[in-house]
C-alpha positions, 0 to 999 in steps of 0.5 A, a space after each residue: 856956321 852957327 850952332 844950331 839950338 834946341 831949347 827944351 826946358 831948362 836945357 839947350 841942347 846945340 850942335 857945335 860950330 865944329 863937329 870934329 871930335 864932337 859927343 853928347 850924352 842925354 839921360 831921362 831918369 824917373 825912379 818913380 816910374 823905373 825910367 832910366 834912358 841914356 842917348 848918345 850921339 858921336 860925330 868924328 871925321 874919318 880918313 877919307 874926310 867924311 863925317 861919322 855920326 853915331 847915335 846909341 841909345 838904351 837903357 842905363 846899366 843894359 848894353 846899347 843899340 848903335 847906328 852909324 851914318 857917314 856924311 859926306 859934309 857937314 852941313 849935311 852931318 849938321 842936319 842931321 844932328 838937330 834932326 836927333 836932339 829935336 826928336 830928344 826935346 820931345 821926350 817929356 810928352 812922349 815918355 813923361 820925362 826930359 832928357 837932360 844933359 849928362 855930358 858933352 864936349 
């Protein structure tokens, strides 16, 4: 299956073809405005052969706020995923500030 793409400024942001083991970190900073936003989501198989999803998101150097979903296939997991990073693409008329990509695998 095809990653999907969420083009947002100077940075796509995409599901990858296999979301095993699969993670991604988004940052929104703006020190003029004291913005300092982290967002991350994690999918991972578990023993059973559904797909766990979690997305935690805070501010940088706080403790975070964590859901979990479990999906029972990928496609579904897929959905979902480009559900959250369209939500992140918005964030610059939203809060002032885009998200950029800090770190995935």
């Amino acid at each position: 299956m095809a990653a999907s793409v969420v083009a947002r400024h100077d940075v796509a942001m995409e599901t990858p073809d296999n979301l095993n083991a699969f993670s991604m970190t988004l940052e929104a900073r703006d020190r003029s405005r004291n913005i300092a936003r982290r967002w991350q989501v994690r999918a991972d198989p578990d023993l059973f052969g559904w797909l766990i999803v979690e997305r935690s998101w805070g501010r940088i150097g706080t403790a975070s706020r964590s859901i979990v979903e479990a999906f029972s296939d990928e496609t579904t997991a897929r959905q979902a995923i480009a559900r959250m990073l369209a939500r992140r693409a918005t964030a610059k008329a939203r809060i002032g500030v885009p998200y950029q990509l800090a770190s995935g695998d």
